[in-house]
N, C-alpha and C positions, 0 to 999 in steps of 0.2 A: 504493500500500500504506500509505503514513504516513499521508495523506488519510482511509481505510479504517476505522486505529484510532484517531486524534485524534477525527473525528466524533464518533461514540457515545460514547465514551469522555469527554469534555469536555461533551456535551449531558446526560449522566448525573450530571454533578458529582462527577469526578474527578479527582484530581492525576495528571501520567504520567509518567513516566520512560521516554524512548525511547534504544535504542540501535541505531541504523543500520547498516545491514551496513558492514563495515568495508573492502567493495570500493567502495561508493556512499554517501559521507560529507556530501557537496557541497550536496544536494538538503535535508536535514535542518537541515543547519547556517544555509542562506537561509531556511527557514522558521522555525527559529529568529528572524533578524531579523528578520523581518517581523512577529511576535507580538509583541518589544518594540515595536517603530513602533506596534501597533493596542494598546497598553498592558494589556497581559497581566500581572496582579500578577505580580512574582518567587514562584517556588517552583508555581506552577501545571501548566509546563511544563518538563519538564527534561532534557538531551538529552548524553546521555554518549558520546561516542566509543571505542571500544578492541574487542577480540577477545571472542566470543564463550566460550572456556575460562578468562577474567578479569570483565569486564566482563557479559558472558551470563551466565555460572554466579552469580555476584553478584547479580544478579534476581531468578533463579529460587530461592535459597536464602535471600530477604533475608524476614524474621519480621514485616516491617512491610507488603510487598507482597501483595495479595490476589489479584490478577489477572494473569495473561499472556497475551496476545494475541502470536501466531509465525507470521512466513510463512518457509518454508523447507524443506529437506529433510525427508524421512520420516526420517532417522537422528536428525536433532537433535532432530526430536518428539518420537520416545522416548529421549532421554537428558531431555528437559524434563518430559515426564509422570513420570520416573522419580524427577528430583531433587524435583517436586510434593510427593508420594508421601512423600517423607522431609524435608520440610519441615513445612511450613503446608497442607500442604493447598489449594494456592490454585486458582481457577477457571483451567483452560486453553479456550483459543480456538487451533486450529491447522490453518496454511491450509499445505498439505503436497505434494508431487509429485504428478503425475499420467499418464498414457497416454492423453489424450483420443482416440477414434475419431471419424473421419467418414466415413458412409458414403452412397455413392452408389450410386442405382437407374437405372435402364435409362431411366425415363420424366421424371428430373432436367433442367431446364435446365444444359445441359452446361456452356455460355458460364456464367453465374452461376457455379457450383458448382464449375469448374477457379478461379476468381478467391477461392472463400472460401475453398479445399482450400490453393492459393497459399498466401494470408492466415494463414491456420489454421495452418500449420507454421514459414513464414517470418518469421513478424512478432518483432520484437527478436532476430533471430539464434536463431530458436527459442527462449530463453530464458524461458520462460513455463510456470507450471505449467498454463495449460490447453493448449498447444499440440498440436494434431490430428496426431501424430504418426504413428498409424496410421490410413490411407485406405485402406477398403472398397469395392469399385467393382463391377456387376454386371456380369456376364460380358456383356451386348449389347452396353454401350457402353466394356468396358476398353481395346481395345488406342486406339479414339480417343481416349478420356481420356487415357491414357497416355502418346500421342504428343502432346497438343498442351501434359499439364502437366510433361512435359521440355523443350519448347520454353521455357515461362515459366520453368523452375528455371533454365536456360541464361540466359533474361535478366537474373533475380535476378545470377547469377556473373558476368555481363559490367560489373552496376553496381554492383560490390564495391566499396569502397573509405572515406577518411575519413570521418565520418558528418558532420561540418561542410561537403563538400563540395556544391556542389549536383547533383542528378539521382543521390544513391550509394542504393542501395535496399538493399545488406547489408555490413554492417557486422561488427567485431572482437567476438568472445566476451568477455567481460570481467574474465579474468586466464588467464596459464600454467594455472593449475590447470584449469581450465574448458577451457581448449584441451585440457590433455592429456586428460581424459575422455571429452570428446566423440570425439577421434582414436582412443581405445581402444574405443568404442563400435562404431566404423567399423573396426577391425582388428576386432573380436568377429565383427561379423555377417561379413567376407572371410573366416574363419577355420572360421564353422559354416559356409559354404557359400552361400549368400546372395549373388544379383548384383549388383553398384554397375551400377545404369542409368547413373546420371550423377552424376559430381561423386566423391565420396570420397576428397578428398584435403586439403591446406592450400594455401592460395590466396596466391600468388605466396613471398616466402623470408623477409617481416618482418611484425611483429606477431601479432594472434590469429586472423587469418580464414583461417575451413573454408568449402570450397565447397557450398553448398547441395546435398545428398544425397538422391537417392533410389534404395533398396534395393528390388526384386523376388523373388518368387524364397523370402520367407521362409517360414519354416513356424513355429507357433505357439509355439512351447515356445525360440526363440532370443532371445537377450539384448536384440536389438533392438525384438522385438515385444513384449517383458514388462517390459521398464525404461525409464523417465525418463532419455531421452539429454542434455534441455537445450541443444540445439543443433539447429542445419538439418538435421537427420535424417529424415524421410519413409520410412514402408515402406508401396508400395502393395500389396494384395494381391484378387486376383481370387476373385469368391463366385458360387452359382448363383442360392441361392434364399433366402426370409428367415430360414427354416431353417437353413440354413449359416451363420449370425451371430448372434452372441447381442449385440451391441452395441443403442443407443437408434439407431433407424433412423428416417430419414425418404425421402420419395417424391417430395417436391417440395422446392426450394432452401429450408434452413435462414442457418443463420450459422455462425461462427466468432470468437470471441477479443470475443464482446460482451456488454456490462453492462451495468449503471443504479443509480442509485442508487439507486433502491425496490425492488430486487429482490435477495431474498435469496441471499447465494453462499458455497460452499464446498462442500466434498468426503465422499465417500463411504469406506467401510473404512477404508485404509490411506491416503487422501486427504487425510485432515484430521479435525479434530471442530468444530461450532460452526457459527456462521454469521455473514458478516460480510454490509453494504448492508442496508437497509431497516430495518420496525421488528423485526426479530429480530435485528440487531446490538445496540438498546438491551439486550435483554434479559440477556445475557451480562455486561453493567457494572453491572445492580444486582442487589440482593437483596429477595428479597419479604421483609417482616417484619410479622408480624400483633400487633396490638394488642388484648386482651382486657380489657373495663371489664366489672367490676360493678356493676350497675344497679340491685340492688335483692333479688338473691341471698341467702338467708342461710343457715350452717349451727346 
C-alpha cells in the first residue's frame, strides 16, 4: 500500500506526508531509512506517526494539502470525503472495503480453483480488502468442492500459529479490536441461522487467532454475506444457473488476490473512488493546466 502511493505520487513531483496505520508502524519507519541512505532531500518525504482522530484529521483539514490518497475502511472514507468537503476541497483517492465473490462452474478445474478459492479468503488472515469472501459454487460440483475445501481450511487451522515460525500458514488478526469483530461477525451469522461447517471459533486461549471459517447454509440479506468481515471468514453458497448470480463469473480457473503494477486497481460504489497501479494512478497526483498565448489576436 505505501509502495502504491509513494510511486505516483513522487514520479508526479510531489512532496508527501505519510501516516501509517498506527497498528503497522515498522514497515514505514524502515522505508523511511532507506530514503535517507539513497539521499532523499529533507522535506521530500515525511512520515508522521500517531492516530488517525489526531494525526489523520490533521491531513485531511490541513489548507496547504491538496491531495489524499486512503486505504481503509468504508466509514473512515466518508468521514475523509466529508472533512474534504469543508476544507480545501482536496482531490480524494480511496481504496475502501470490499465482498469480493468467487465463483465457480460445474466445468472449472476443481484442483486449481479449490487452491485460488483457499488463496482468495485465506491469504493475510483474511485481512484484505479484496479477499473472496463469498464462494459461489455450481450445484454439479458443490458438495465435492465443498468437501475437499474443508479438508484445506482444516489444514490452514492445523498450521496456525507464530508467523516467524516455519511451515505456520495462518496467523494472529492484528489487534483485540480486529479479533473482537471478526468473532462478532461469526456470532452474527450462529445467530441468523447460518451453519459453521468448520472452524468458528478462537484458536487455542492466547493471542488473536480465529480458526479459518467456513459458513453454509446463508441466505442473502445476513451480515455475513453483505459485510466486510476482514478475517478467515468464507461463506460458501450453492447456485443452479448463471441466472441465479448476479456476481462477475467465470467458467474456467481465474485468480485470486493478484496485481501488477501496470494494471489499474480499485473499487467500485461503496469500494472506493480513484485508481491506484498503472498510468491512471499518475493521473490522480497532477492537474491539467492549460496555457492560452496570444498570437496575434487583436480586439
Amino acid at each position: 500500500m505505501l509502495a502504491w502511493k509513494f510511486g505516483p505520487a513522487l514520479a508526479t513531483g510531489n512532496a508527501i506526508v505519510l501516516k501509517p496505520s498506527e497498528m503497522t508502524p515498522l514497515t514505514a519507519l524502515r522505508f523511511a531509512d532507506l530514503l535517507v541512505e539513497a539521499g532523499f532531500p529533507p522535506g521530500v518525504v515525511n512520515i508522521v506517526n500517531g492516530y488517525g482522530l489526531t494525526v489523520g484529521q490533521a491531513i485531511i483539514e490541513h489548507p496547504l494539502i491538496m491531495k489524499v490518497a486512503f486505504t481503509g475502511s468504508t466509514l473512515v472514507g466518508r468521514k475523509i470525503l466529508k472533512a474534504s468537503s469543508e476544507s480545501n476541497l482536496k482531490v480524494i483517492t480511496l481504496e475502501l472495503g470490499g465482498k469480493s465473490p468467487t465463483v465457480i462452474f460445474d466445468d472449472a478445474d476443481l484442483e486449481q480453483a479449490l487452491k485460488w478459492a483457499a488463496f482468495g479468503i485465506y491469504y493475510n488472515m483474511g485481512e484484505a480488502c479484496t479477499a473472496g469472501s463469498r464462494i459461489f459454487v455450481q450445484e454439479g460440483i458443490y458438495e465435492d468442492f465443498l468437501s475437499k475445501f474443508t479438508a484445506i481450511t482444516k489444514n490452514f487451522a492445523a498450521a496456525t500459529g507464530d508467523p516467524f515460525r516455519v511451515g505456520t500458514q495462518h496467523g494472529p488478526q492484528i489487534s483485540q479490536v480486529q479479533f473482537d469483530r471478526v468473532m462478532s461477525y461469526i456470532e452474527s451469522g450462529k445467530q441468523d441461522g447460518a451453519t459453521v461447517h468448520t472452524g468458528g471459533a478462537r484458536h487455542g486461549n492466547e493471542g488473536y487467532f480465529i480458526q479459518p471459517t467456513i459458513f453454509t447454509n446463508v441466505k442473502p440479506e445476513m451480515k455475513i454475506s453483505r459485510e466486510e468481515i476482514f478475517g478467515p471468514v468464507g461463506v460458501v453458497t450453492k447456485f443452479g444457473t448463471e441466472e441465479d448470480n448476479s456476481s462477475s463469473l467465470f467458467h474456467k480457473v481465474n485468480c485470486a488476490q493478484s496485481a501488477d503494477k501496470a494494471v489499474p486497481f480499485g473499487g467500485y460504489k461503496q469500494s472506493g473512488i480513484g485508481r491506484e497501479l498503472g498510468e491512471y494512478a499518475l493521473e490522480t497526483y497532477t492537474q491539467t493546466k492549460a496555457v492560452h498565448v496570444n498570437i496575434g489576436q487583436r480586439l
